[in-house]
C-alpha positions as CSV (number, residue, x, y, z in Angstrom):
1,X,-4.0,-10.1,10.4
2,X,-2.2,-11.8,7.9
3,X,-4.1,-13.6,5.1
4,X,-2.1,-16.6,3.2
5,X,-2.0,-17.2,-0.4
6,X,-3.2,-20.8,-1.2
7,X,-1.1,-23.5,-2.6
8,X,-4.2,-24.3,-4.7
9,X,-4.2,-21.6,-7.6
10,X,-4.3,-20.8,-11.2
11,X,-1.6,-18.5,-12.7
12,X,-4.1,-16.4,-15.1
13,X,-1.7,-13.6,-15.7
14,X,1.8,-11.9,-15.8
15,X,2.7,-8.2,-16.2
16,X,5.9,-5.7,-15.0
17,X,5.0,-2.5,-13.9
18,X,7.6,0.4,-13.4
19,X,8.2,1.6,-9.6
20,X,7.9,5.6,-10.3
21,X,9.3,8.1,-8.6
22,X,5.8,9.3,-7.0
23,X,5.2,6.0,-6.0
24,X,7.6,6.2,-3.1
25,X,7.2,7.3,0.2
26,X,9.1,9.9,2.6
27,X,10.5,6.7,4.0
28,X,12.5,5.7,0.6
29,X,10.3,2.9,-0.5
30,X,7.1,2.0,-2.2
31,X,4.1,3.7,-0.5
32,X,1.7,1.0,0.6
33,X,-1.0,2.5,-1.0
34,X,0.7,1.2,-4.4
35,X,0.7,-2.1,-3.5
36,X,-2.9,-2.0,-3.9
37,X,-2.9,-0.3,-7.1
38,X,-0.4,-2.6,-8.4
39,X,-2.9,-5.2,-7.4
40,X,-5.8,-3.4,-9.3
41,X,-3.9,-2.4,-12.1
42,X,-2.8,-6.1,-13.0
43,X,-6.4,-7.3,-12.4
44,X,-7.9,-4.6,-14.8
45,X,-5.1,-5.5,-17.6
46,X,-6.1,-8.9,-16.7
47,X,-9.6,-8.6,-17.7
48,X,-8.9,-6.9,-20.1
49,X,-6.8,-9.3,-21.7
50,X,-10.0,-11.6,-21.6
51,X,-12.1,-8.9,-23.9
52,X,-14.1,-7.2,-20.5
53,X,-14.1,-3.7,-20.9
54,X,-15.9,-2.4,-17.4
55,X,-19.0,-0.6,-18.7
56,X,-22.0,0.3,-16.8
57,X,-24.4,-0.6,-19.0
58,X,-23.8,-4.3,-19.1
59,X,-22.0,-7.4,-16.4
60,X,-18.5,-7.5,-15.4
61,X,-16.3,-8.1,-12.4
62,X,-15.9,-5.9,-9.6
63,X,-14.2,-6.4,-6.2
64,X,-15.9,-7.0,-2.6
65,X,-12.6,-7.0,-0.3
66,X,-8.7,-6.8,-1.3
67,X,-6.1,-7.5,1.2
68,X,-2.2,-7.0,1.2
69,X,0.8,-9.2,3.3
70,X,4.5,-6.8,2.9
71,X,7.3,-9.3,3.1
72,X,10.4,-7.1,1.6
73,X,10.3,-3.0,0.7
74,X,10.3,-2.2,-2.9
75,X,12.2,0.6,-3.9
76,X,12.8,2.9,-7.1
77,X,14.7,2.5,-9.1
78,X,13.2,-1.0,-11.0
79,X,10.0,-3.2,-12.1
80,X,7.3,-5.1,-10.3
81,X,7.0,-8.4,-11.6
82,X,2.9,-8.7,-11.0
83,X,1.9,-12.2,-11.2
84,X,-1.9,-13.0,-10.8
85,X,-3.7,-16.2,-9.9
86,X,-7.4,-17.4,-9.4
87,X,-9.1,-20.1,-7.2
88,X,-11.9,-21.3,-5.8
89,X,-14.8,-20.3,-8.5
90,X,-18.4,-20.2,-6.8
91,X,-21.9,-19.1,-8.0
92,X,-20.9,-15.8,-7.9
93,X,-17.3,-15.5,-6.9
94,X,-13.7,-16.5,-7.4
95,X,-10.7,-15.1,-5.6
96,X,-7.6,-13.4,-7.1
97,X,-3.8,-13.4,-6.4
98,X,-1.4,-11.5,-6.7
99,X,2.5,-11.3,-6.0
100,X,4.6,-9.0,-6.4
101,X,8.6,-9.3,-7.1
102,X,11.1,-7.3,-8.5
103,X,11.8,-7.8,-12.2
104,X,15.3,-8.9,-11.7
105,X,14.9,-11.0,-8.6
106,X,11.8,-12.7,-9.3
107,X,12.2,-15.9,-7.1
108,X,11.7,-13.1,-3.8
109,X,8.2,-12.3,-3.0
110,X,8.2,-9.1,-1.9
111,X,4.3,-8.8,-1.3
112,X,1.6,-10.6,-1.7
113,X,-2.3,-9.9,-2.0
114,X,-6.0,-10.8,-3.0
115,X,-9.7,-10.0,-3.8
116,X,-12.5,-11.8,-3.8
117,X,-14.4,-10.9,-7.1
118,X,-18.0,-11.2,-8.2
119,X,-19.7,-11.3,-11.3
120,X,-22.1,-9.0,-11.4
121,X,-25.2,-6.6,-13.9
122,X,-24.0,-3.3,-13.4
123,X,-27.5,-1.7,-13.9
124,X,-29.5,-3.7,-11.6
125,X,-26.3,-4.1,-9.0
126,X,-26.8,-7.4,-8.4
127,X,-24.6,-10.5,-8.5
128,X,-25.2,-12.7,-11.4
129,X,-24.1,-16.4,-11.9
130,X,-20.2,-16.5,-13.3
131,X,-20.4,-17.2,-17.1
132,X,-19.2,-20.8,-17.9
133,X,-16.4,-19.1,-20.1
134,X,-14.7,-17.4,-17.1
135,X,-15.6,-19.9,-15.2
136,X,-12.9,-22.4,-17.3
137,X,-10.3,-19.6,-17.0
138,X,-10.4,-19.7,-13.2
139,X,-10.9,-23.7,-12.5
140,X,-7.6,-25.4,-11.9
């Protein structure tokens, strides 16, 4: 099943992250299970670009579903051009982007993925209303 990336989105963030070694497969090119922590680790430094530090103890984001379309391998040596959107805010929810390119071809789309995201109290594990704050960051 391939999910498509709206045309109606919010470019929130930008970040390169180096292909490692490790991150390859027997195959020669980026395991797909690095896709996916490409995804996370550009929505994390995302968040945290906005001040939220995940703790327990209080609200924050988390993820109810993530999803990833391969267009083009990656391969080692180079950089992942990560570039995150947001759309469609809610009560609760928005959904994030994400595309992936390499750093010195970024006009190809090599992959492409997303995650719906709630706001939510930690403690209590319960989905909260999305602060009007964040709410302004994800709105086009």
């Amino acid at each position: 099943m391939r999910i498509d990336i709206p045309e109606k989105k919010k470019l929130v963030y930008e970040m390169i992250i180096p292909i490692r070694w490790g991150d390859m497969d027997a195959m020669g090119h980026l395991n797909n299970g690095s896709y996916f922590r490409y995804l996370e680790t550009a929505r994390i430094d995302w968040f945290q670009s906005l001040g939220l530090d995940p703790s327990p103890a209080g609200e924050g984001m988390v993820i109810v579903n993530a999803f990833c379309n391969f267009y083009k391998q990656l391969e080692y040596p180079g950089g992942v051009l990560m570039k995150m959107y947001a759309s469609d805010p809610a009560r609760t929810t928005f959904e994030t982007w994400g595309t992936m390119a390499r750093a010195d071809a970024p006009e190809v789309i090599c992959a492409a993925g997303g995650a719906t995201t709630i706001w939510v109290d930690f403690p209590k594990q319960k989905a909260l209303p999305l602060p009007e704050w964040l709410r302004q960051i994800v709105s086009d």
